[in-house]
N, C-alpha and C positions, 0 to 999 in steps of 0.2 A: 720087380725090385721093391723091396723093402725102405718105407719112407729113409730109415739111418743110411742106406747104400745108398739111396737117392741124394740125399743131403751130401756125403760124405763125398762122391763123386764130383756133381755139380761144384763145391766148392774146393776139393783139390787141386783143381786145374787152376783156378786163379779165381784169388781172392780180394774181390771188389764190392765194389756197391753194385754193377749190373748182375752180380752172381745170386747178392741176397733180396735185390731191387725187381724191377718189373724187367727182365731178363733182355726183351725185345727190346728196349729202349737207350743201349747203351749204356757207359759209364757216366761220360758229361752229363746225361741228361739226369742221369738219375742225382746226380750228385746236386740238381735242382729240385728235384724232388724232396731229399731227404733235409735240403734248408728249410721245404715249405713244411715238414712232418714235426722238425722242431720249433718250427716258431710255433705252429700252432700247440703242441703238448707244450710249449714251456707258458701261453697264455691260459689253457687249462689248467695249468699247477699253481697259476696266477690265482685263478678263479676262485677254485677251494681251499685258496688260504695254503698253499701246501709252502711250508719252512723246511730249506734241508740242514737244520741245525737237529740231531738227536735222530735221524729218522731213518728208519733199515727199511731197506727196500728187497723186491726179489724181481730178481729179470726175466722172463722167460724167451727163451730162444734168443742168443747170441750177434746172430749172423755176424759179419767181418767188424762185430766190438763197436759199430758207431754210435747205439745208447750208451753202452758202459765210458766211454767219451763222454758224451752228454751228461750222463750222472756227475761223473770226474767236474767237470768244468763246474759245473753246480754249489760243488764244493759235498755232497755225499760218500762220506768215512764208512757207511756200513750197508752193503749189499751181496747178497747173494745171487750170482748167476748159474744159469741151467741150458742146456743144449742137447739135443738129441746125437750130435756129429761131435767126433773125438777129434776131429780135422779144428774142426772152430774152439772146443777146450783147450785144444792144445798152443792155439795159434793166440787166440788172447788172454791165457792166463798171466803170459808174462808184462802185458801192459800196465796191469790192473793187480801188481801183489798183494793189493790191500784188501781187496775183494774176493770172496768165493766162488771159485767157479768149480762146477761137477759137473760130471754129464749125467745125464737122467733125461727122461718123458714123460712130462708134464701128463701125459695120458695115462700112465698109469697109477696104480694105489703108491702115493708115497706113506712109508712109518711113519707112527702117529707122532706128530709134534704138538709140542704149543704154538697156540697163533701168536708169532713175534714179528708179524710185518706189519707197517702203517702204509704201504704202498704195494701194488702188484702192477708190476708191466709189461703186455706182452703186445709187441705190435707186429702185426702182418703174422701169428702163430696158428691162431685157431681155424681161421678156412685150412688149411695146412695140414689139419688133423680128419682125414677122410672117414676114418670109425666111431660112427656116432655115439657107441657107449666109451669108445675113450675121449671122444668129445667132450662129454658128460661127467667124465671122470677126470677129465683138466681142468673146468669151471669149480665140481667138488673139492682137487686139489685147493687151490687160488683158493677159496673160501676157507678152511683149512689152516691156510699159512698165515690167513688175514687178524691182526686184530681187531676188536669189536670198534664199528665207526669205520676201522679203513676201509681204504679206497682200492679200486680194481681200475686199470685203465688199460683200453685195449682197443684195436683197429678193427672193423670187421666190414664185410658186405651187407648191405642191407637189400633184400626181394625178398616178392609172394613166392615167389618158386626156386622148384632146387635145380641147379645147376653143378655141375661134378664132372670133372676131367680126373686121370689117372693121380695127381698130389695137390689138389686141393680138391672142397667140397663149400659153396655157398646155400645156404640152408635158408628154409623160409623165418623169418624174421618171428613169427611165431613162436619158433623152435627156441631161438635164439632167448626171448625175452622170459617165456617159461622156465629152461633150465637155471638161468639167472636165477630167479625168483625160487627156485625151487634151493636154493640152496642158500639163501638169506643174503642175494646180494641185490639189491635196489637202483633202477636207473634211477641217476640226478641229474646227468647230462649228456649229452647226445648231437654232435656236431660234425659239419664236412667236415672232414682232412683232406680235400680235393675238391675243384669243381670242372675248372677246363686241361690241367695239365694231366690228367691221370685219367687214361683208358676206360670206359666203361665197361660193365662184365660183357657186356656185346657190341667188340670195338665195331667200330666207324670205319668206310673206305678210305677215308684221311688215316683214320689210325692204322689199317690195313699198312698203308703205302709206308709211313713212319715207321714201322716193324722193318721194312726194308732199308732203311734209311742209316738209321741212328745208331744201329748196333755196334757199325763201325765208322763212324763220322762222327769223330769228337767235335769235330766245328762245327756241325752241324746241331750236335747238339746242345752246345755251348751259346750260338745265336738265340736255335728256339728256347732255350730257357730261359734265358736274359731277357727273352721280350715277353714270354706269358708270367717269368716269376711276378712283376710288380701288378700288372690285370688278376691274379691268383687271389693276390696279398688283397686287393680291395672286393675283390668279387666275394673272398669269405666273411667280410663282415657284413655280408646281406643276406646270402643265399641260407636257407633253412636244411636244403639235408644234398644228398649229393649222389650224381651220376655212377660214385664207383666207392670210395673205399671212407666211412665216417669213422670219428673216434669216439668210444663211449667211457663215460666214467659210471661205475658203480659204489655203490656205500656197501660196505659189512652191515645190515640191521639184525641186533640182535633182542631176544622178547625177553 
């Protein structure tokens, strides 16, 4: 099956935060997750000064619309979003009239544009993307769309080694900071998005048993969120890099 049938599928049947979230983990739970995803991006947008007065952004990959929410609430008038699934175009175009949404694959050669974005952001996209030249050619894109100075910000896994299931692929860290670089975009920051509430790429017999758990125990997971979200909130302002999923900002540099 073809990553768009895959998407296209999985999110048909019902459209939640466990569809486009950590699958295993339930709805409730994840809906703990995605508070912790936003606090931390909204204190990185803190960090580099980012104003959403004047500022176009470009979304990459949609899932069930809870960044283009997050933009919205922001108070951001100009953004373009992108999806590989005509299920998710079709399902949040009507939230968000204000905003652009197309389907397209960031993996492939988008027409040539000017770079008119001061922000790029794609969270949980790029492990996602199993063909390392269209890997290569999403990062290319995003570069591309950026203007000179802007920012890229994105979720990714960080290991020495490659690790690869049927629709996602986590790449050795190497990979990752070269093609960066290879196309003029500069780490500036580098931070968990996670330390205790989010799975490692090689879960745990605890997280084993939770995959059994949560999936369909909203109380269940409504408890354990509630008790690890505030240990999450203090544990990231110490911990330096993280068990499972970091978020990276990159600069556009241009010579």
């Amino acid at each position: 099956m073809k990553p768009q049938q895959y998407w296209e599928k999985r999110l048909s049947n019902n459209y939640n935060l466990q569809q486009v979230g950590y699958y295993k983990l339930g709805t409730a739970y994840n809906k703990w997750l995605y508070r912790v995803r936003s606090s931390v991006l909204l204190k990185t947008l803190q960090n580099i000064g980012f104003k959403n007065t004047q500022q176009h952004l470009f979304e990459v990959g949609l899932g069930n619309g809870f960044y283009l929410n997050f933009w919205q609430k922001l108070g951001i008038t100009h953004l373009t979003g992108i999806d590989i699934a005509r299920t998710v175009v079709d399902t949040v175009s009507p939230t968000c009239p204000n905003y652009q949404i197309l389907l397209q694959d960031i993996g492939l050669p988008l027409p040539p544009t000017t770079p008119q974005y001061t922000l790029v952001h794609a969270a949980d996209v790029l492990f996602h993307i199993t063909n390392d030249q269209h890997y290569q050619q999403a990062i290319a894109n995003i570069a591309q769309l950026l203007q000179p100075n802007g920012y890229f910000i994105f979720s990714e896994v960080f290991t020495n080694q490659l690790e690869q299931d049927t629709y996602y692929k986590v790449r050795p860290t190497n990979f990752i900071y070269q093609t960066l670089a290879q196309n003029g975009l500069k780490v500036v920051q580098q931070k968990p998005l996670f330390w205790a509430m989010h799975p490692p790429t090689q879960p745990t017999l605890a997280w084993k048993v939770l995959f059994k758990i949560l999936p369909n125990n909203n109380l269940a997971g409504n408890i354990l969120g509630a008790i690890l979200y505030p240990i999450e909130q203090i544990a990231l302002k110490f911990i330096k890099r993280s068990p499972a999923l970091e978020l990276v900002v990159c600069q556009k540099i241009t010579n």
